[in-house]
VOPAGU-2260 file (C-alpha; in pm, 1 decimal, decimal comma):
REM VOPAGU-2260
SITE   aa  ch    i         X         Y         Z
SITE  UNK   A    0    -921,6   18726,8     549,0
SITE  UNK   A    1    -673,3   18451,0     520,6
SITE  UNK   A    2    -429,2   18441,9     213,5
SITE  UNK   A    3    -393,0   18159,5     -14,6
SITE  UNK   A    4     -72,1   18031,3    -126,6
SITE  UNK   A    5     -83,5   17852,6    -447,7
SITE  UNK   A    6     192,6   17701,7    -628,9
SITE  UNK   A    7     315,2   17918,0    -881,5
SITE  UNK   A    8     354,2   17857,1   -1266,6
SITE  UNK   A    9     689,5   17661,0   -1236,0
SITE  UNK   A   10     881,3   17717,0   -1578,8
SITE  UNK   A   11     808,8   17611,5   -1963,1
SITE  UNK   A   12     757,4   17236,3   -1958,7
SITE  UNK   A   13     630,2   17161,7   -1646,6
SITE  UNK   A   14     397,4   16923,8   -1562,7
SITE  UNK   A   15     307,2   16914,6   -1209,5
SITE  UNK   A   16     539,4   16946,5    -879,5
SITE  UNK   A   17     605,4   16749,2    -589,5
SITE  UNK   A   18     590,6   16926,3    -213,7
SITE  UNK   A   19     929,2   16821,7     -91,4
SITE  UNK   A   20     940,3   16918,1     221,0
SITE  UNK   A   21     748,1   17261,3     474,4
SITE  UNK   A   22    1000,5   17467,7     633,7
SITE  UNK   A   23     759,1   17591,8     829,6
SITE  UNK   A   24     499,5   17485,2    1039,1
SITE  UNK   A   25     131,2   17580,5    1123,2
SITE  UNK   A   26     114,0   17847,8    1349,9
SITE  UNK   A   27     467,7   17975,5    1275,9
SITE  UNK   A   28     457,4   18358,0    1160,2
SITE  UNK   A   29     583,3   18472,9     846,5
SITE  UNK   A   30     671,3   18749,2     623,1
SITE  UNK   A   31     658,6   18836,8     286,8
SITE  UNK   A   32     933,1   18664,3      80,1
SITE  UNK   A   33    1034,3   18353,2     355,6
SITE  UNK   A   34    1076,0   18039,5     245,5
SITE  UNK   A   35     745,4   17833,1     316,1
SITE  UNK   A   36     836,3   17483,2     157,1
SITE  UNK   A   37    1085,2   17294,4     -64,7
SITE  UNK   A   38     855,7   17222,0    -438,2
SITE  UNK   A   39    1048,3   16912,6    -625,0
SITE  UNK   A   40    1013,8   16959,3   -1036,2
SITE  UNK   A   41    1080,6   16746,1   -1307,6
SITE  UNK   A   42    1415,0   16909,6   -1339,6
SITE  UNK   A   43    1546,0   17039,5    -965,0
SITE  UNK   A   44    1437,1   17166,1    -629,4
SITE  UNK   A   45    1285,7   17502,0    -602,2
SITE  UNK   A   46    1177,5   17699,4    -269,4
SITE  UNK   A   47     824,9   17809,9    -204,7
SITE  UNK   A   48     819,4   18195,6    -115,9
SITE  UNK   A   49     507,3   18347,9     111,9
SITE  UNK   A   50     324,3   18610,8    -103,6
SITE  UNK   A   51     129,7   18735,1     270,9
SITE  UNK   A   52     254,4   18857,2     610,2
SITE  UNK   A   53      76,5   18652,8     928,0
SITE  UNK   A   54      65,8   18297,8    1075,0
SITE  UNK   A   55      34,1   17985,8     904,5
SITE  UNK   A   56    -302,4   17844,4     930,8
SITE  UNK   A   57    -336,2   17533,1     739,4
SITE  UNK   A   58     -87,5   17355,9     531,3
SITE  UNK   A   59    -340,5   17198,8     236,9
SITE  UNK   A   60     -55,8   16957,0      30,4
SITE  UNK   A   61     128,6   16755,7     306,3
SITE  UNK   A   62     457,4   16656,5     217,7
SITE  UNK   A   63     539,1   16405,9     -70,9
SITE  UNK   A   64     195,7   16520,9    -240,4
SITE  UNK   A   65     167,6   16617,5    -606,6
SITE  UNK   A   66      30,9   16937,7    -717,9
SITE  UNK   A   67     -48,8   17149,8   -1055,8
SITE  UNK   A   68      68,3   17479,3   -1080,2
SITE  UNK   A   69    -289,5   17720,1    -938,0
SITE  UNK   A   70    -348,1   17504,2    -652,6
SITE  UNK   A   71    -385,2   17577,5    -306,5
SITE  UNK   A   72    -101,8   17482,0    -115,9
SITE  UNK   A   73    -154,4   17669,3     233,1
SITE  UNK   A   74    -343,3   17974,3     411,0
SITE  UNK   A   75    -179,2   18269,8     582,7
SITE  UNK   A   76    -346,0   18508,1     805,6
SITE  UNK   A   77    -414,9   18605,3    1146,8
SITE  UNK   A   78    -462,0   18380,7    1461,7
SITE  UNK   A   79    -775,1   18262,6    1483,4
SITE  UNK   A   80    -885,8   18368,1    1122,9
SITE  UNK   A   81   -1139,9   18060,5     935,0
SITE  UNK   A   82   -1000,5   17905,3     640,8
SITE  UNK   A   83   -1174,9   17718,1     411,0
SITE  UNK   A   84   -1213,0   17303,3     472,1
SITE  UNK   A   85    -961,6   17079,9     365,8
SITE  UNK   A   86    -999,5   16914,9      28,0
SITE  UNK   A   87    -877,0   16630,5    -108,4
SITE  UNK   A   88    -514,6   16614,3    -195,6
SITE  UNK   A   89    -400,0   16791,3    -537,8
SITE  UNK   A   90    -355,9   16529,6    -835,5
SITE  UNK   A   91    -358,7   16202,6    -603,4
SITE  UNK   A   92    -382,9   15943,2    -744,0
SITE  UNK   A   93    -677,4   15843,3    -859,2
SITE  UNK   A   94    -817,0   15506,1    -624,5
SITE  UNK   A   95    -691,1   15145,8    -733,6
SITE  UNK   A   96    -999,1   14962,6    -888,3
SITE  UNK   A   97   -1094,7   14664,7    -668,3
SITE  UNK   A   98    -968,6   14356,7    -740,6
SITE  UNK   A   99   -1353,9   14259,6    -763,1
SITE  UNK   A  100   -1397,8   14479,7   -1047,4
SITE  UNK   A  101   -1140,6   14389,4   -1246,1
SITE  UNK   A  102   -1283,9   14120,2   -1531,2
SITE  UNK   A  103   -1195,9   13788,9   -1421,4
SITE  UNK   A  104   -1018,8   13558,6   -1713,1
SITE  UNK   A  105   -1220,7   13323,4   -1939,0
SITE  UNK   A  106   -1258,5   13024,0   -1797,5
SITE  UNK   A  107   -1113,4   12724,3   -1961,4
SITE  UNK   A  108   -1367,0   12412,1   -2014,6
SITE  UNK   A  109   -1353,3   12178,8   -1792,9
SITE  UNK   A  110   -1431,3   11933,9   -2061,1
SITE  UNK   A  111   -1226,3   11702,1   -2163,0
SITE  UNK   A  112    -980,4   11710,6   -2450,7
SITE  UNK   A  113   -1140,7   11603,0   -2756,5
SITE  UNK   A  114    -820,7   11332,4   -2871,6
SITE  UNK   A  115    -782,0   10993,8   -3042,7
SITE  UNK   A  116    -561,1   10746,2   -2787,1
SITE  UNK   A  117    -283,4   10761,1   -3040,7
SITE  UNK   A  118    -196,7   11119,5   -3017,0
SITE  UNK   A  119    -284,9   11143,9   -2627,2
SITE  UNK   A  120       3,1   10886,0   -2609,7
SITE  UNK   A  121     218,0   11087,4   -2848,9
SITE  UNK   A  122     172,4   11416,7   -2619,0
SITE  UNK   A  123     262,4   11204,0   -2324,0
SITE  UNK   A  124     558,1   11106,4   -2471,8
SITE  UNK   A  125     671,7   11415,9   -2545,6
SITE  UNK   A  126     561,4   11578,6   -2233,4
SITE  UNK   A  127     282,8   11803,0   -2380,9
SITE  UNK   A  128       9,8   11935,3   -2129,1
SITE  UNK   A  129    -332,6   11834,1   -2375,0
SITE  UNK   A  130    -459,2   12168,5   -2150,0
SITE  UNK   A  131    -257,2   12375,3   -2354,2
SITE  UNK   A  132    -306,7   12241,4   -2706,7
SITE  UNK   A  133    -537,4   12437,6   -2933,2
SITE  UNK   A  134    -726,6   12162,6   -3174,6
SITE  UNK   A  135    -742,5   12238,1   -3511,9
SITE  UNK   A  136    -921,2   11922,8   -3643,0
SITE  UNK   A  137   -1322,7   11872,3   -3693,4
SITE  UNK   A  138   -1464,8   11969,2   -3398,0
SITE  UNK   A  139   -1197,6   12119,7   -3194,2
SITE  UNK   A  140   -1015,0   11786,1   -3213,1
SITE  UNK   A  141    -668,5   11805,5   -3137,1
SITE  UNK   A  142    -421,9   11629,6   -3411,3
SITE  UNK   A  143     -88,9   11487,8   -3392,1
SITE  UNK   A  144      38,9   11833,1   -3602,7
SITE  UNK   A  145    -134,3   12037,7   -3277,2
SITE  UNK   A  146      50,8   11835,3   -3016,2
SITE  UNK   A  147     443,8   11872,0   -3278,3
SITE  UNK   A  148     354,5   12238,7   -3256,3
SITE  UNK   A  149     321,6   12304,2   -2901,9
SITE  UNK   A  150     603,4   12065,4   -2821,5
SITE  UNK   A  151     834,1   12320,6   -3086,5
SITE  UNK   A  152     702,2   12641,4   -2947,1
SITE  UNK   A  153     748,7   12840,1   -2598,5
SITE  UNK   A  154     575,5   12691,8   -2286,0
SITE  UNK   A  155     431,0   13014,4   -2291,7
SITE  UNK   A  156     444,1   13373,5   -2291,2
SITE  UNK   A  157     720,5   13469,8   -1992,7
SITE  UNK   A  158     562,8   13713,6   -1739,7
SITE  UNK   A  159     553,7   14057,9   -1823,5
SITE  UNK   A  160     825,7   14240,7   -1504,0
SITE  UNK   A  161     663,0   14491,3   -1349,5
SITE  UNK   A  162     755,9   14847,2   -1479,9
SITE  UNK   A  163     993,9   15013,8   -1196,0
SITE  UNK   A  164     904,4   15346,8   -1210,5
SITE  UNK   A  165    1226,0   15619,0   -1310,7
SITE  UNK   A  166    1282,6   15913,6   -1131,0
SITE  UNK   A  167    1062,8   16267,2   -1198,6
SITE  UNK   A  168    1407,2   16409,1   -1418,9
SITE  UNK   A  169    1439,4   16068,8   -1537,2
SITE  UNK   A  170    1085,7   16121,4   -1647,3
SITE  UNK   A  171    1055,7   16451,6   -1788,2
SITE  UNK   A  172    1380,4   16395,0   -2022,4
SITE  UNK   A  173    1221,2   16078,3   -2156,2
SITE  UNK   A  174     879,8   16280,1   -2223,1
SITE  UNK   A  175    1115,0   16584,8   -2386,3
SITE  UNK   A  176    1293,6   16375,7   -2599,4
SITE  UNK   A  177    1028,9   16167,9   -2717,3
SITE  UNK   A  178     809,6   16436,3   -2847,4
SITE  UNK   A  179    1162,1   16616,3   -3026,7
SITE  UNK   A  180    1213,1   16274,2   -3191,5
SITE  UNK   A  181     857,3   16306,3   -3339,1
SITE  UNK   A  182     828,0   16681,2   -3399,8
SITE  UNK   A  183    1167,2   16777,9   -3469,5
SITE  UNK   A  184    1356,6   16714,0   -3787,8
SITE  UNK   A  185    1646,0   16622,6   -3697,2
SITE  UNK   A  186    1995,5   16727,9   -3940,0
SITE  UNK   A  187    2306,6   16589,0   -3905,7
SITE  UNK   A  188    2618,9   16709,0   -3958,7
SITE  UNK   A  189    2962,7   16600,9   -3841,0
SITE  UNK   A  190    3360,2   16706,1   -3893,1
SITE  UNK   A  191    3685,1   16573,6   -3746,2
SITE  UNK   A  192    3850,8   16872,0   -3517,2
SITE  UNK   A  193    4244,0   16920,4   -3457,6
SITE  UNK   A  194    4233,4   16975,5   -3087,7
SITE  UNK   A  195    4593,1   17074,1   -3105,3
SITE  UNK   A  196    4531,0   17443,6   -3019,8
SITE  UNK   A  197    4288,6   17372,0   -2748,6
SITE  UNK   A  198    4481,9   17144,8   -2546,2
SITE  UNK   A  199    4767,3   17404,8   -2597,2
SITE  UNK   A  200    4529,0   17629,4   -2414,5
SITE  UNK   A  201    4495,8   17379,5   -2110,5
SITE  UNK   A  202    4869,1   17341,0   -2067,7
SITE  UNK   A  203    5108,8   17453,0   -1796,9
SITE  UNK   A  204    4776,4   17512,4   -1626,6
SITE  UNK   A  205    4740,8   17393,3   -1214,9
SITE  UNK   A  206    4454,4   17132,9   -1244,6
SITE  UNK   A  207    4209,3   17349,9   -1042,6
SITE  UNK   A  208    4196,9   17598,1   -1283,8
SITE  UNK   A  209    4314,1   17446,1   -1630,2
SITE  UNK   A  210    3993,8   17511,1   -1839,5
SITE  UNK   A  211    3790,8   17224,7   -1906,8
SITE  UNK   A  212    3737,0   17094,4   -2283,9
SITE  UNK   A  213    3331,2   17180,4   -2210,2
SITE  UNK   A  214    3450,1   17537,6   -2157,4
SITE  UNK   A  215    3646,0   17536,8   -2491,8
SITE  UNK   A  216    3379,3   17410,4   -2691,4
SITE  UNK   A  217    3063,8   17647,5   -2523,0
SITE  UNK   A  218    3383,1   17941,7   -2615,3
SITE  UNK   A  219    3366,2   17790,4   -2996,2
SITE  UNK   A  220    2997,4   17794,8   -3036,9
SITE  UNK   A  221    2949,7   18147,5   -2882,0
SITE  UNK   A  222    3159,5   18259,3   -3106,3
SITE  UNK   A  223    2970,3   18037,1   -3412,7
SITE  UNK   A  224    2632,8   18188,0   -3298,1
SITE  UNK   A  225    2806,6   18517,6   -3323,9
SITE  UNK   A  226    2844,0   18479,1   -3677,9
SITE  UNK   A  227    2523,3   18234,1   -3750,0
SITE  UNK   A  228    2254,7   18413,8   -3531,9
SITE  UNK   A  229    1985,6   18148,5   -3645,2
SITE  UNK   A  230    2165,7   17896,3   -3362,0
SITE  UNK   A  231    2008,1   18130,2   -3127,3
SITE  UNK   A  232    1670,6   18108,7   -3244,6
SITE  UNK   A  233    1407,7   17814,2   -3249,8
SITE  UNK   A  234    1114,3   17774,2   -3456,5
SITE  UNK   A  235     765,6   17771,0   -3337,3
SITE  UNK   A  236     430,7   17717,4   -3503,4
SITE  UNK   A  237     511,0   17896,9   -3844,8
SITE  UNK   A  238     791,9   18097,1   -3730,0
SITE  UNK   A  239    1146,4   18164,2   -3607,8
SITE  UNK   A  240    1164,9   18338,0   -3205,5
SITE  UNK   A  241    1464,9   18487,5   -3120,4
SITE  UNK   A  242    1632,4   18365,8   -2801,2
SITE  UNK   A  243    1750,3   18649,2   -2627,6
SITE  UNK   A  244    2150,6   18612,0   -2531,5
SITE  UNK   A  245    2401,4   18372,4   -2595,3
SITE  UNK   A  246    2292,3   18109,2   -2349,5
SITE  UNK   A  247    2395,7   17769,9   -2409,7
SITE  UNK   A  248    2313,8   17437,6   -2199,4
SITE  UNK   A  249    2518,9   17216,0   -2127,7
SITE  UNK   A  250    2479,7   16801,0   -2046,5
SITE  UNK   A  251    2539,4   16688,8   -1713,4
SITE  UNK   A  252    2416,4   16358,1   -1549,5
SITE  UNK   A  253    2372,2   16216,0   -1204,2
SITE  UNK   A  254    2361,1   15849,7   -1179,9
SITE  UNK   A  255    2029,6   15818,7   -1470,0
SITE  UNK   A  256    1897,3   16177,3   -1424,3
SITE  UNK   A  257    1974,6   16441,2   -1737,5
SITE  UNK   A  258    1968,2   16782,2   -1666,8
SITE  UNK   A  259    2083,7   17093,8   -1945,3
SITE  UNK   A  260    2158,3   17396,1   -1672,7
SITE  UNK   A  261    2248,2   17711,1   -1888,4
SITE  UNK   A  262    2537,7   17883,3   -1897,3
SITE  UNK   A  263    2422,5   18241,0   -2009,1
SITE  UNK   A  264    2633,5   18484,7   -2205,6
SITE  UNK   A  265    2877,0   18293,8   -2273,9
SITE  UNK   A  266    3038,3   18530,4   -2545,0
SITE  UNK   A  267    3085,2   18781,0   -2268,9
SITE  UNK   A  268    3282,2   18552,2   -2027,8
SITE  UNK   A  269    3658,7   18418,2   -2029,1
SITE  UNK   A  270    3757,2   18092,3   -2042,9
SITE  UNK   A  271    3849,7   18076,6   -1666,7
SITE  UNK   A  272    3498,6   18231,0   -1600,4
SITE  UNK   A  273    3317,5   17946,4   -1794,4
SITE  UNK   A  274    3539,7   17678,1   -1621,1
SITE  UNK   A  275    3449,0   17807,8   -1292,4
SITE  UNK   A  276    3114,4   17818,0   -1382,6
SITE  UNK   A  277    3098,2   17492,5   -1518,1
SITE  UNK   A  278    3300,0   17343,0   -1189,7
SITE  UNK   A  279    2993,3   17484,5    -974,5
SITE  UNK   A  280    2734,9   17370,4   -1176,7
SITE  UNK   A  281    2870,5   17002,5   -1226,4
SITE  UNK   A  282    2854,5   17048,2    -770,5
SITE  UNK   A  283    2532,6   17158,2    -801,1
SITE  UNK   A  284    2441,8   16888,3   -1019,9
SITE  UNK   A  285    2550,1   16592,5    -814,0
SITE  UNK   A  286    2390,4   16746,6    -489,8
SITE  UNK   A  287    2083,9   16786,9    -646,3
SITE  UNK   A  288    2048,6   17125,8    -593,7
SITE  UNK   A  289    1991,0   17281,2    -932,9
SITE  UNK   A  290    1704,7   17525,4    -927,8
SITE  UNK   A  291    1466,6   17563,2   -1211,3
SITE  UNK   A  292    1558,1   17916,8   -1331,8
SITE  UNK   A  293    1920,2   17749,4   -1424,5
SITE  UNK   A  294    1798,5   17520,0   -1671,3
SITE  UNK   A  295    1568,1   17771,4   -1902,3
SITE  UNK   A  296    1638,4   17975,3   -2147,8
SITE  UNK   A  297    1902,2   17825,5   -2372,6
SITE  UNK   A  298    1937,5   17840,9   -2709,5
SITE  UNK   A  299    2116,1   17521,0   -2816,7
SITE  UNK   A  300    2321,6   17236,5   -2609,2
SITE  UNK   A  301    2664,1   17080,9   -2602,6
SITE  UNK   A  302    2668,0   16717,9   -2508,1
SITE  UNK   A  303    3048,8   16612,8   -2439,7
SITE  UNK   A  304    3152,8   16206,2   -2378,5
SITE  UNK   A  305    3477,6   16275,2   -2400,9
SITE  UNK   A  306    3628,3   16091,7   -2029,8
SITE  UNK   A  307    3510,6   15775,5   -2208,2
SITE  UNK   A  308    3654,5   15589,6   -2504,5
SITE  UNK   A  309    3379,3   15719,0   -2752,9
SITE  UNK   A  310    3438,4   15823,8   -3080,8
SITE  UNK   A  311    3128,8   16020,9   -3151,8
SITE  UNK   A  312    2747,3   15967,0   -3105,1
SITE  UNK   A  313    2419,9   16154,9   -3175,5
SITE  UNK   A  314    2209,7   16402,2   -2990,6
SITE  UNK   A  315    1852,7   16460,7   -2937,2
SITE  UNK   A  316    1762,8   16853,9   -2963,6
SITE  UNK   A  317    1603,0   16976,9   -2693,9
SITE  UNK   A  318    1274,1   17131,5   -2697,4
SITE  UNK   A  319    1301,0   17505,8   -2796,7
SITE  UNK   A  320    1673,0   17443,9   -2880,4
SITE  UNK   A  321    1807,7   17509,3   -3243,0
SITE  UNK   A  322    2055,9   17209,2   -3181,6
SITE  UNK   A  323    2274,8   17027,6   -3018,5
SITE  UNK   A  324    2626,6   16931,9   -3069,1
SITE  UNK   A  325    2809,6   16604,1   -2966,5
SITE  UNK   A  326    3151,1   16565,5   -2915,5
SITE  UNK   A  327    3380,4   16260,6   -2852,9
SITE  UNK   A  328    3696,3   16166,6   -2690,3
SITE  UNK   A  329    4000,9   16338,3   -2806,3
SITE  UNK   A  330    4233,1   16098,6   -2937,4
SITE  UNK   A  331    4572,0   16048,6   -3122,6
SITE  UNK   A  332    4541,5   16024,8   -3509,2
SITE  UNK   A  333    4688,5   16025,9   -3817,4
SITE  UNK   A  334    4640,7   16359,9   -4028,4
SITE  UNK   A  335    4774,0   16492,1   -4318,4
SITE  UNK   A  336    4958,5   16845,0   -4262,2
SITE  UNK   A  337    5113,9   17044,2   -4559,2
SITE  UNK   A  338    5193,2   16650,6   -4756,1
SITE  UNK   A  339    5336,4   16492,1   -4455,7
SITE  UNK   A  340    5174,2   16294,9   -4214,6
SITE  UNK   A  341    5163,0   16399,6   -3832,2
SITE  UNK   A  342    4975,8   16259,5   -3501,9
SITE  UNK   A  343    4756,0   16510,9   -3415,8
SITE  UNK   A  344    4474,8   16514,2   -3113,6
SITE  UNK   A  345    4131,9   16470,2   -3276,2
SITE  UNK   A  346    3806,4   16550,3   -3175,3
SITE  UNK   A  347    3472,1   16416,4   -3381,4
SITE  UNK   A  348    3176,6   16663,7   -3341,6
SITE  UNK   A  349    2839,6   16598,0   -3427,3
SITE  UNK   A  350    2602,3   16869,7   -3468,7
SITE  UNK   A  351    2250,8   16774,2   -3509,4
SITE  UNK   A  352    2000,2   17108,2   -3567,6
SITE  UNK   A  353    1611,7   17165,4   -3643,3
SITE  UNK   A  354    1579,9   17115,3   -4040,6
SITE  UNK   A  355    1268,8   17352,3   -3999,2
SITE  UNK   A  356    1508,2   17649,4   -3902,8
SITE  UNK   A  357    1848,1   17546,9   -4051,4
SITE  UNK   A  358    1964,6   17390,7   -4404,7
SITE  UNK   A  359    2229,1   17195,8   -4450,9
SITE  UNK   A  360    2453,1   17443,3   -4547,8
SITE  UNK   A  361    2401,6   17675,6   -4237,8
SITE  UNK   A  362    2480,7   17332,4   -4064,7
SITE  UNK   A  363    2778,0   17313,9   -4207,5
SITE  UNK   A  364    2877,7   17645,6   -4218,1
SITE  UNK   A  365    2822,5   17687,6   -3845,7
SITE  UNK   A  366    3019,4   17374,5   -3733,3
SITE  UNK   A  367    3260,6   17471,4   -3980,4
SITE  UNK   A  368    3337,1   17813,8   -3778,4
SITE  UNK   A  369    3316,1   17601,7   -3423,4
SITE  UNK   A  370    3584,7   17377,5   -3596,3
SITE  UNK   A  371    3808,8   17700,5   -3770,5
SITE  UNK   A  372    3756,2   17899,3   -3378,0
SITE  UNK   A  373    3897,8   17549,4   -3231,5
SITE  UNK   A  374    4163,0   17489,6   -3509,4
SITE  UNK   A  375    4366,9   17899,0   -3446,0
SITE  UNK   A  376    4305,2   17868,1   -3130,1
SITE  UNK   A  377    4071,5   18219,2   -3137,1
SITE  UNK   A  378    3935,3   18144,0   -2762,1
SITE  UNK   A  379    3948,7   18488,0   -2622,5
């Protein structure tokens, strides 16, 4: 009896999946465990693995088709074997409605304006179409104050531009973000940061493996959730869920596209180890070959604008995410050390976490141990 292969439950968060691309054709044989198709997400490219042994009898979801996670992408079986008929395409869209059906706009009267000679001669004058005039006098008559009022306002309404539609990770970050900035309390915290110990750390370095300033910081808050536990937690319906391991995501963009791949355990690696890391996922990133499994399970998110001339900004917490934490360029300033004043590299962080699992003081008192890790230079 031939096997059906349905798309599997993709991940927390999404939707629905694209089929990218079939790396293998009908009639092709296959094992257990080979690589049937290419299935597009919301947040990277996964492959499709064969749960049967046989040939490829049908592919049901041709390429470039949309699918929820239960349907029927393909058969497998033996030559010859029947397979059910072909149905109609997974989530397509649904059919345009005819232009017929559509309701057609009122039509204007074709009767003429009602308007004395004196203020038809006024709105020629001023170069008013009588068409377009709404009459407020008895009757629908149209009055000199009518005419004055159209002349001062807009022709008319400019014409609304056609929505371009974003890209699938384009999409899902808009839909994640928009339901954290409604269910999410958002808490903000933020502290200055002498960088002078961490860029210590990055000198006399070769460039290829001088440790990144996204390493340093993911080092800091490892070692912050290490002492705050809660920032590895995230609350859900009337209670807190423990995130197992330090894993924490990180920001990195292609062009418009977000994604937050997760570093895991980062209190168990070195700061060469997290650079590394962070070098091949950045690569990964811009080819657009993240797979889904790299972007779940983290616990919080560091979101770093440092390369450009940006002070500090805000963050959006993630959905299941305790918080996030922003950090600016690192710049020259002025800063008072033991009643003298020195130029020191700053660095302004921003942490923003879920009011409904942290107060204001374990805001503080976290950032406070990212900034005191940073400050002795206690990277490990």
């Amino acid at each position: 009896m031939a096997v059906a292969i349905r798309l599997p439950d993709m991940g927390t968060n999404v939707e629905e999946c694209k089929l990218h691309a079939w790396r293998v054709q009908v009639g092709d044989r296959v094992k257990r465990g080979d690589v049937l198709a290419d299935i597009e997400t919301d947040k990277a490219v996964a492959e499709l693995e064969s749960t049967a042994e046989g040939v490829l009898l049908r592919q049901v979801v041709a390429e470039g088709v949309m699918a929820q996670t239960g349907d029927v992408l393909a058969y497998i079986g033996q030559p010859g074997e029947s397979v059910p008929e072909a149905s109609a395409a997974p989530s397509s869209p649904a059919a345009a409605i005819p232009a017929a059906a559509a309701p057609s706009p009122t039509a204007s009267s074709s009767s003429p304006a009602r308007v004395s000679p004196m203020v038809r001669n006024l709105a020629t004058k001023m170069g008013v179409d009588l068409a377009t005039v709404h009459g407020t006098g008895t009757g629908g008559m149209i009055t000199r104050e009518d005419v004055l009022k159209t002349k001062d306002s807009p022709a008319g309404a400019p014409a609304k531009a056609a929505a371009e539609p974003g890209s699938r990770a384009q999409a899902a970050v808009a839909r994640a973000v928009t339901r954290s900035w409604k269910d999410t309390p958002h808490l903000f915290v933020s502290m200055n940061i002498d960088m002078t110990a961490a860029v210590q750390a990055r000198q006399g370095k070769e460039k290829a493996t001088r440790p990144s300033f996204d390493a340093i910081f993911l080092k800091a808050l490892a070692e912050a959730i290490g002492t705050f536990p809660q920032f590895a937690a995230r609350w859900e319906g009337e209670g807190v869920v423990k995130t197992p391991g330090v894993n924490i995501a990180v920001a990195v963009s292609r062009g418009s596209d977000l994604f937050l791949p997760v570093v895991r355990d980062v209190n168990q690696k070195s700061l060469a180890a997290l650079h590394t890391e962070l070098t091949a996922i950045s690569a990964s990133a811009r080819a657009g070959s993240l797979k889904p499994e790299q972007m779940a399970g983290g616990c919080m998110a560091l979101s770093n604008l440092g390369m450009y001339p940006v002070d500090a900004f805000e963050g959006i917490i993630f959905p299941g995410h305790s918080s996030i934490l922003t950090v600016g360029a690192v710049q020259p300033a002025p800063v008072a050390v033991e009643g003298r004043v020195e130029i020191r590299p700053i660095a302004k962080a921003r942490l923003a976490a879920d009011h409904r699992l942290i107060n204001g003081r374990g805001a503080a008192e976290f950032l406070s141990k990212v900034k005191e890790v940073l400050e002795t230079g206690n990277l490990g």
